[in-house]
C-alpha positions as CSV (number, residue, x, y, z in Angstrom):
1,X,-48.7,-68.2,-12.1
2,X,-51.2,-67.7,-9.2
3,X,-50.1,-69.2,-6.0
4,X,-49.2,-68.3,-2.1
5,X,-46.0,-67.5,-0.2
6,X,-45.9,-68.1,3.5
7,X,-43.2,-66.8,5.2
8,X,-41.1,-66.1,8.3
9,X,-41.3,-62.8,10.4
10,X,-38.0,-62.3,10.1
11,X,-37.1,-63.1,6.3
12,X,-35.5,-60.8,4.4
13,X,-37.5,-59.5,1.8
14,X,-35.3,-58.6,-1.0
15,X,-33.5,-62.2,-0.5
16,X,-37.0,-63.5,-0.8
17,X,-38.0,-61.6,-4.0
18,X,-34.1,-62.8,-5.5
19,X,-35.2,-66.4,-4.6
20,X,-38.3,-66.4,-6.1
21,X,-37.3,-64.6,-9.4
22,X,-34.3,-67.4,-9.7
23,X,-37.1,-70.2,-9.4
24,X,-39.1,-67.9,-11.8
25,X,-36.6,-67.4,-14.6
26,X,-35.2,-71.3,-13.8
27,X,-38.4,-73.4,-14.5
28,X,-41.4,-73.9,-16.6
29,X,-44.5,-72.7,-15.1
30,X,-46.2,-76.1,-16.1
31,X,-43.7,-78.2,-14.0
32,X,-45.4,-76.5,-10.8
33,X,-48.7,-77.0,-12.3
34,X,-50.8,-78.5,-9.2
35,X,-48.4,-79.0,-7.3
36,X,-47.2,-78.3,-3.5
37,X,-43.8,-77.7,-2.8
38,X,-41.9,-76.6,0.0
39,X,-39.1,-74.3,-0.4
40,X,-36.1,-73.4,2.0
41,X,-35.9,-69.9,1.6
């Protein structure tokens, strides 16, 4: 699943790798498909 993270200076990284593996082991790949989506992380 190919896509691209911006985010803040200050974020904290292992939060952001948690979040990310929650939405990864939560959804579908194909409901992201094409999409854009904004996440508050």
């Amino acid at each position: 699943m190919p896509g691209i993270c911006l985010l803040k200076r200050n974020a904290a990284m292992g939060r952001v790798i948690e979040d990310l593996y929650l939405l990864w082991a939560a959804y579908d790949a194909d409901e992201y498909a094409d999409k854009i989506l904004y996440l508050p992380m």
